[in-house]
C-alpha positions in Angstrom: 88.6 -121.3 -120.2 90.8 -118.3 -119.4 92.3 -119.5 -116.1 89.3 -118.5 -113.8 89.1 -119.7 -110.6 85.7 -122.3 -109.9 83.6 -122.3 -107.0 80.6 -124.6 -107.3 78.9 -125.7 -104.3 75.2 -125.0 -102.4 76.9 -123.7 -99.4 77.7 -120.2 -98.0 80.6 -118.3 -99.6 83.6 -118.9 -96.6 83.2 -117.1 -93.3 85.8 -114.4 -92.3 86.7 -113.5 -88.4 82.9 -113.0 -87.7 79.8 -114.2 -88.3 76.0 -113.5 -88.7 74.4 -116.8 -87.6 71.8 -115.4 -86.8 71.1 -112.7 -89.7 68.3 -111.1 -90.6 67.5 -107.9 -93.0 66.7 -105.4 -89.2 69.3 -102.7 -89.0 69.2 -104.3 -85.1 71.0 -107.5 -86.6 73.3 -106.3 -89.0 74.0 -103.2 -86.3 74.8 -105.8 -83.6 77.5 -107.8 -85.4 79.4 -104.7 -86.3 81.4 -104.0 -83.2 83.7 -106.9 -83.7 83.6 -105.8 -87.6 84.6 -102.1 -86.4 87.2 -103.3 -83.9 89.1 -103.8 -87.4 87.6 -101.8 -89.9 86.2 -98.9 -87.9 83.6 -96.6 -89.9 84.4 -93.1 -90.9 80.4 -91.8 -91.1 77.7 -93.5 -90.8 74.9 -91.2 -92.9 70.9 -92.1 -93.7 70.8 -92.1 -97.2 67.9 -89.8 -98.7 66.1 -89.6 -101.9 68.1 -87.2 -104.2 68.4 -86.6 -108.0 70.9 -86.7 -110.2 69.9 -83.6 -113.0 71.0 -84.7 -116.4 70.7 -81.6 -118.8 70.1 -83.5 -121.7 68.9 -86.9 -120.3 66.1 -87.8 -117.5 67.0 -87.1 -114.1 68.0 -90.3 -112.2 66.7 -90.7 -108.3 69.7 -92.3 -106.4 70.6 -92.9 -102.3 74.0 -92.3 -101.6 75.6 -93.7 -98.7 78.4 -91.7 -97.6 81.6 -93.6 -96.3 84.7 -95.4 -96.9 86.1 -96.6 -100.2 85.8 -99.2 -102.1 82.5 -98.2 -102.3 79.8 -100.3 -103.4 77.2 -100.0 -106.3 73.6 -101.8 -106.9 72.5 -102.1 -110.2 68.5 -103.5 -110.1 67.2 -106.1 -112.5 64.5 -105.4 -114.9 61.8 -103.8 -114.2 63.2 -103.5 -111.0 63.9 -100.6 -108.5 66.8 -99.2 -105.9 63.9 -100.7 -103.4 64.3 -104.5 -103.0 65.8 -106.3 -100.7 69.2 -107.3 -101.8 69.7 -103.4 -102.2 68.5 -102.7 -98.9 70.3 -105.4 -97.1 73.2 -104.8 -98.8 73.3 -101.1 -97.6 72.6 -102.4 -93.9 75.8 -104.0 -94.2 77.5 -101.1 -95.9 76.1 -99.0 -93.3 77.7 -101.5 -90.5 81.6 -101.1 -92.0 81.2 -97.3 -93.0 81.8 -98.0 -96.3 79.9 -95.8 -99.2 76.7 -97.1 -100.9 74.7 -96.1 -104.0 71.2 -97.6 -105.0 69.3 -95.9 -107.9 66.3 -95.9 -110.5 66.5 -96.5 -114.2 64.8 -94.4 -116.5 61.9 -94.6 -116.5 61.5 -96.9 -113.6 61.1 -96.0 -109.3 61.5 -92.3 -108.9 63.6 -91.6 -111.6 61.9 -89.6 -114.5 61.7 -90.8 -118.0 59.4 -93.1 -119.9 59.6 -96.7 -119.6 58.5 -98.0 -122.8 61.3 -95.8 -124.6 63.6 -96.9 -122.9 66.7 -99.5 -124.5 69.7 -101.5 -123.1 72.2 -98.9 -124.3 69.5 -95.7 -122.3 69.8 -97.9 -119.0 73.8 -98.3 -119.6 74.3 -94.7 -120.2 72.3 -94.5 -116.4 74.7 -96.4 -114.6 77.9 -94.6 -116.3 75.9 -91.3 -114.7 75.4 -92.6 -111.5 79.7 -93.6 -112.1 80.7 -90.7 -113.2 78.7 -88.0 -111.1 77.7 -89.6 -107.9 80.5 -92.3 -107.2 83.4 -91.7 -106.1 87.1 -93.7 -105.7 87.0 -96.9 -106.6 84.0 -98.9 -106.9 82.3 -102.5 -106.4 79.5 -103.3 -108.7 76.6 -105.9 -107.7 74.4 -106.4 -110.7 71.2 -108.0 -110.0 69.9 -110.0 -113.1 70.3 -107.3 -116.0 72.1 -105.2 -113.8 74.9 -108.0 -114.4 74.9 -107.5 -117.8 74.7 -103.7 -117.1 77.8 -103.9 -114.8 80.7 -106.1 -117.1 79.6 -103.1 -119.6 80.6 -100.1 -116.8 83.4 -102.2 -115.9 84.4 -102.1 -119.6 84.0 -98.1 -120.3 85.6 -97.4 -116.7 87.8 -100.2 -116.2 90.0 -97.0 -114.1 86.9 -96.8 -111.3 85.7 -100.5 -111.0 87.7 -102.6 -108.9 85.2 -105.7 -108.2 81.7 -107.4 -109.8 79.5 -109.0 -108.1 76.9 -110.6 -110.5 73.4 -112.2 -109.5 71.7 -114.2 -111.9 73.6 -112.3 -114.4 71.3 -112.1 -117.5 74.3 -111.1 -120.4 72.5 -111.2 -123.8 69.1 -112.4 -122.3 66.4 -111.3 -124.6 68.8 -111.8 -127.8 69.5 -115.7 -126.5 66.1 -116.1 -126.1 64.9 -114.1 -129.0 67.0 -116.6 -130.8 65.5 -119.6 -129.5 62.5 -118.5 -131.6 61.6 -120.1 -135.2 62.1 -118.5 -138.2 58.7 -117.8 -138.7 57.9 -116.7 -134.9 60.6 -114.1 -135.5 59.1 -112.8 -139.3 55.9 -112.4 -136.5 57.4 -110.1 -134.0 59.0 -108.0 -136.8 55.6 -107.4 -138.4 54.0 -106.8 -135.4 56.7 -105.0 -134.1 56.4 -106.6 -130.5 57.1 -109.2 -128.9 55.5 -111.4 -125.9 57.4 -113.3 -123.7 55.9 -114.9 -121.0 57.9 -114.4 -117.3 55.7 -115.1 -114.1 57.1 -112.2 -112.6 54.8 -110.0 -114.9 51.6 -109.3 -113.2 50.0 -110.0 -116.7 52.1 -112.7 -117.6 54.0 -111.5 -120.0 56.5 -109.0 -121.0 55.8 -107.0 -124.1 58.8 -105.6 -126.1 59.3 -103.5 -129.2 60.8 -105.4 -131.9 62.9 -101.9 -132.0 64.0 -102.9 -128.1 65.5 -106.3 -129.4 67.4 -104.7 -132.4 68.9 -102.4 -130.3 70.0 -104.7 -127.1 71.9 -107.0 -130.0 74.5 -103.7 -130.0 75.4 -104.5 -126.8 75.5 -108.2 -126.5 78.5 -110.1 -124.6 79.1 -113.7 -125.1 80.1 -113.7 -128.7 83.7 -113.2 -128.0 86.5 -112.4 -125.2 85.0 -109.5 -122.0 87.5 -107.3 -121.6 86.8 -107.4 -117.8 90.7 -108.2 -115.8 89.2 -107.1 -112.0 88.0 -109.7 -109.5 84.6 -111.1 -111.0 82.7 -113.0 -108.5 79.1 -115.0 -110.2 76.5 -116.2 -107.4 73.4 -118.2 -109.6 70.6 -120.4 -108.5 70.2 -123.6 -110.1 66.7 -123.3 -110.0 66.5 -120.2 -111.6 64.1 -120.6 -114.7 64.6 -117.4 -116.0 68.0 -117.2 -116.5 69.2 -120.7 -116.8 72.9 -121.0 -114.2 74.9 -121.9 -117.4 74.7 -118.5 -118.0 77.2 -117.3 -115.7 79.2 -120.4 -116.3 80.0 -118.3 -119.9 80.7 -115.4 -118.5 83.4 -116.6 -116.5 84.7 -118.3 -119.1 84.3 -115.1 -121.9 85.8 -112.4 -119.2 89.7 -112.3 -119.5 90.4 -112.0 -115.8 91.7 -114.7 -114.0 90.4 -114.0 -110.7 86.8 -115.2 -111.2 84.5 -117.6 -109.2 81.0 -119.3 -110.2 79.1 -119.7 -106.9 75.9 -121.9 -106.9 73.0 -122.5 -104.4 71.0 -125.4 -105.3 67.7 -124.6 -104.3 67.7 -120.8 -105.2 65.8 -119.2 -107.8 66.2 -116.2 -110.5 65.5 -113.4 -107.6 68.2 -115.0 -105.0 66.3 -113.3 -101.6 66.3 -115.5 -99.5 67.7 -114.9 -96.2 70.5 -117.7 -97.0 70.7 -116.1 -100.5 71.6 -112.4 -98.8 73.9 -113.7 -96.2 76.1 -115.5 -99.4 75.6 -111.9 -100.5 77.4 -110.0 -98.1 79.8 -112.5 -97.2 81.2 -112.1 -100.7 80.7 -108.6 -100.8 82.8 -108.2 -97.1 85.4 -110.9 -99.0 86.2 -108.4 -101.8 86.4 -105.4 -99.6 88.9 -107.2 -97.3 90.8 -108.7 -100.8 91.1 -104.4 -102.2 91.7 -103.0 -98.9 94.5 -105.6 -97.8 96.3 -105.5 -101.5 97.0 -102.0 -101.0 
């Protein structure tokens, strides 16, 4: 292992000088607890975030809410099939909100409000998204929070732009899923899927059942796989997983800790938490480590 730093328990991530007992996802709560956080870190602007759209000339336009404030920023990457909508994005810009710190959520291609067409889309389409959303919305330094693929989306921005992000926050972070799994299959299963040219894989958070992808969607997410050698990742890397997730199994980010070359890396776990981590227990271990890594960048400097 390259020197990381473990943390494996089922509790909450340390409390700093305050604390949200009593936390909920209502702006009320997280709006309440921040005038002892502001006594300290007082806000600089405190903005709604609207719908906007980042216009790509030769790409789809992506639909993004920026958060204006204070840097570090902070950046949400969704999971698959996901959208800037759910509530770890939204909880985590309440928070953001609270400290006046700035805040991005977006849409992939094809997915939410963003333009584009789904089934087209590839792992390396949806990376070339968030470097957009990097490099023409963000601004200073950044935290990324990965949610699921997002994670795997994230060590890859952290690689191109290793300059802009400062911190990586990774939840149930699914590095080299479909290829692991795709793997998994027998050598005839796999002749199947590249005569058919798709693939079924069953997930329960499909309303059919299943996820269907192009055989062409596998060969070209290999390009961009991980865990076959040394990340080249050397800012703070901090891995929250629930050992009940049966979609991406927790040994997961156990590997990515060890693969990523930075030495200041922890592996949180929550025993009873599953692959979407939303519970409110799961979103206040959020935030604590999010407020952790902000204190860490803004006190080193």
């Amino acid at each position: 292992m390259a020197g990381g730093g473990w943390l494996l328990t089922s509790a909450l991530a340390r409390r700093r000088c305050w604390d949200w007992a009593g936390f909920s996802l209502g702006p009320a709560a997280l709006l309440s607890r921040s005038v002892e956080r502001t006594a300290r870190r007082p806000p600089v602007c405190r903005w709604k975030s609207d719908l906007s759209f980042l216009n790509r000339p030769d790409l789809p336009n992506l639909a993004y809410k920026k958060l204006k404030g204070k840097t570090p920023g902070v950046i949400f990457i969704p999971g698959y099939f996901s959208n800037m909508n759910g509530t770890k994005a939204v909880a985590i810009e309440e928070f953001c909100k609270s400290v006046g710190h700035t805040f991005i959520r977006f849409d992939y291609t094809g997915c939410g409000s963003s333009d584009g067409n789904f089934e087209e889309c590839t792992v390396g389409k949806w990376r070339k998204d968030v470097l957009s959303i990097m490099d023409d919305i963000a601004e200073g330094p950044q935290i990324l929070v990965g949610s699921s693929l997002g994670g795997w989306l994230m060590l890859h921005a952290a690689i191109a732009r290793p300059e802009k992000v400062v911190a990586l926050i990774g939840i149930a972070t699914a590095v080299d899923i479909w290829i692991t799994k795709f793997n998994q299959l027998s050598v005839e299963e796999k002749k199947d899927v590249e005569m058919k040219g798709t693939w079924e894989m069953p997930s329960k958070y499909s309303n059919n059942g299943i996820y269907v992808f192009k055989y062409s969607f596998i060969k070209e997410a290999e390009f961009h796989c991980l865990l076959n050698g040394p990340i080249p990742v050397t800012c703070p890397v901090r891995l929250l997983h629930g050992m009940k997730d049966d979609v991406i199994p927790w040994q997961t980010s156990m590997k990515v800790a060890d693969q990523v070359i930075s030495t200041d890396v922890d592996v949180i776990l929550r025993k009873n938490s599953d692959h979407r981590m939303k519970e409110n227990e799961d979103i206040k271990l959020l935030v604590y480590t999010i407020d952790d890594l902000i204190d860490k960048l803004t006190t080193s400097n």
